[in-house]
C-alpha positions as CSV (number, residue, x, y, z in Angstrom):
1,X,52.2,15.2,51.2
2,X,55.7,15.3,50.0
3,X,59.0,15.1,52.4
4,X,60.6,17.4,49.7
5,X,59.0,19.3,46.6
6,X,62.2,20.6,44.6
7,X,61.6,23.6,42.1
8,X,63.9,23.0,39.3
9,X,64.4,20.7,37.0
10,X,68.3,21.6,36.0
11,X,71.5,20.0,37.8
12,X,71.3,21.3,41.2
13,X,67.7,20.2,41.8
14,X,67.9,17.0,39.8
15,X,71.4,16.5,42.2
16,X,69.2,16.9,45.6
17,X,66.0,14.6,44.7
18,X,68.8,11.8,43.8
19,X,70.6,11.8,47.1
20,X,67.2,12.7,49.4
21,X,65.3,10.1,47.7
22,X,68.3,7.6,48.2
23,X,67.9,8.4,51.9
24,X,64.1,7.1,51.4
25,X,62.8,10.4,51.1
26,X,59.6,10.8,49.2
27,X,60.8,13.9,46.4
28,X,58.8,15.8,43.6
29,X,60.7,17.1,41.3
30,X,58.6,20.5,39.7
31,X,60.2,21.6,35.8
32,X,58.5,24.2,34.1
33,X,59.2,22.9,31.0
34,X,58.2,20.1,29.2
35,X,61.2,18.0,28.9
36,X,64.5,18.1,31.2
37,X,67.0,19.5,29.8
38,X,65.6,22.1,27.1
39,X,65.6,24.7,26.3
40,X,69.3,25.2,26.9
41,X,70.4,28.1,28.5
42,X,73.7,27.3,29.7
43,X,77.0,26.9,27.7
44,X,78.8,23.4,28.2
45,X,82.1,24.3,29.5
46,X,83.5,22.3,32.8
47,X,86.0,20.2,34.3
48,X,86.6,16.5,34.1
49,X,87.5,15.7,37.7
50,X,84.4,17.7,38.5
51,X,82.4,14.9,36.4
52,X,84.3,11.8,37.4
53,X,83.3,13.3,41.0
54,X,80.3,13.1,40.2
55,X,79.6,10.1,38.4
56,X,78.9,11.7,34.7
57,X,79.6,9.0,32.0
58,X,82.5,10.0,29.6
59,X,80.0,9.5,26.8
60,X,78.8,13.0,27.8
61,X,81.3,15.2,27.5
62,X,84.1,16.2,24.6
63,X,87.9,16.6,26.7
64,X,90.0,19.1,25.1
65,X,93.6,19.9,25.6
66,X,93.8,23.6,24.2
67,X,92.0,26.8,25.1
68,X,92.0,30.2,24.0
69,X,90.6,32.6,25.3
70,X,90.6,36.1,23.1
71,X,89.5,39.6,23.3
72,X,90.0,42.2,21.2
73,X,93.3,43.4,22.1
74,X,94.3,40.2,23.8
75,X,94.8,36.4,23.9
76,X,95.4,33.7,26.1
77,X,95.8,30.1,25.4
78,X,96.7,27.3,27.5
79,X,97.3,23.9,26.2
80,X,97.4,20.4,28.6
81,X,99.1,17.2,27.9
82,X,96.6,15.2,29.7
83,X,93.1,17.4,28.8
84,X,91.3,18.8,31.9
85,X,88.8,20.4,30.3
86,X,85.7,19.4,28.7
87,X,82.4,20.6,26.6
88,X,79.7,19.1,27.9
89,X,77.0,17.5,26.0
90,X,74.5,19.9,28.5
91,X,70.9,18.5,27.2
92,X,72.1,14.8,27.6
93,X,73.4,15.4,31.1
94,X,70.3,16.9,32.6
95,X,68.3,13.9,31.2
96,X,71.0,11.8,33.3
97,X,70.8,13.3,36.2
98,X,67.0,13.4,36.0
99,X,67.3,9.5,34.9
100,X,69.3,9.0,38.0
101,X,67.0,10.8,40.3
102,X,64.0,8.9,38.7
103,X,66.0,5.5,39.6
104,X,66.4,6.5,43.3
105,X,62.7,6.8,43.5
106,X,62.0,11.0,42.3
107,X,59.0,11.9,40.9
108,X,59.4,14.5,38.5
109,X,56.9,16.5,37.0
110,X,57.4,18.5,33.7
111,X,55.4,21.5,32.6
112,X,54.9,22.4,36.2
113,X,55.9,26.3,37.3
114,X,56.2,26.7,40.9
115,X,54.4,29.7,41.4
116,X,54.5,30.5,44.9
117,X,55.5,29.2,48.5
118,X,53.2,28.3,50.9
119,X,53.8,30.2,54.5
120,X,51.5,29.5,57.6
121,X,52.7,30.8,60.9
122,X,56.3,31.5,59.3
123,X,57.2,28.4,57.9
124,X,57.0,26.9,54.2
125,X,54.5,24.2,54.2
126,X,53.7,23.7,50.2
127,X,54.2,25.6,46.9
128,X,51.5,26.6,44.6
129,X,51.7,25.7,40.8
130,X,49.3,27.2,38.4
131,X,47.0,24.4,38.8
132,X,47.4,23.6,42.5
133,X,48.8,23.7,45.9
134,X,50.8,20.7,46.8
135,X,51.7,20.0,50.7
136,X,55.7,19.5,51.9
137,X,58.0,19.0,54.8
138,X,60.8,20.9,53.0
139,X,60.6,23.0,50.0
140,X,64.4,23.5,48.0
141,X,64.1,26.4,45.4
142,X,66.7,25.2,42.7
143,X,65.2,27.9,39.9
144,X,68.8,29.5,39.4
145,X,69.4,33.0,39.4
146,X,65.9,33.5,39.7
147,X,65.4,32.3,43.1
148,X,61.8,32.8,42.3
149,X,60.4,31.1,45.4
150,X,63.0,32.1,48.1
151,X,62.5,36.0,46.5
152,X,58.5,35.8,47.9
153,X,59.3,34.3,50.9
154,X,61.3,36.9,51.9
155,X,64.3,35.1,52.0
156,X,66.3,35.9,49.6
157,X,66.3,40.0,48.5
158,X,67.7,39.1,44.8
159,X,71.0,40.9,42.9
């Protein structure tokens, strides 16, 4: 048994199993595909504070001063003498975060869909994958829009 099984392999779950398993928490990390970080679906575009925050290595990320944004019968471009924005090198800063989770003492395992909570007398006690049902204290649905797991629990009603 698990204290936490985390579905999601992308920044928000990789984020929780770092600071629960920091607190000595024992954390699986489920990703349904088979490396962190790809495919990408997610453009690149962020802050710098945000990842200084948060501890992402410049190496990472691209800063630039000048945006535009454009449509067609419009523009807007704002330009900053000290850059605030970045692009984000996405793929390489999942596998850091999942690094960094690993470090803390995560488990992660790839190629793993979380198919389905586990309910007895109300409460979530495991998840089901294709291949098995694992046991946990907590379960944290980090599957994104999705919200595949909190949907069948009833939890969440979805957009």
């Amino acid at each position: 048994m698990h204290d936490t099984i985390i579905a999601g392999g992308g920044p928000a779950g990789l984020s929780a199993a770092e600071a629960l398993a920091r607190r000595g928490k024992s954390v699986l990390v489920l990703e349904q595909n088979y490396e962190i970080g790809s495919p990408i679906r997610t453009s690149g575009g962020s802050f710098i504070a945000e990842l200084e925050k948060l501890g992402i290595p410049d190496r990472l990320y691209h800063p630039i001063s000048r945006v535009r944004f454009a449509t067609p019968n419009n523009s807007a471009v704002f330009e900053y003498a000290r850059p605030v924005l970045c692009i984000l090198d996405v793929r390489s800063t999942f596998q850091y975060l999942a690094e960094r989770a690993i470090e803390a003492g995560a488990a992660i395992r790839l190629s793993t869909t979380a198919v389905a909570p586990i309910l007895a007398d109300h409460r979530v006690t495991g998840v089901r994958t294709r291949a098995d049902s694992l046991a946990c204290r907590i379960l944290i649905d980090a599957t994104g829009y999705r919200a595949t797991l909190l949907k069948q629990s009833g939890l969440a009603p979805g957009f």
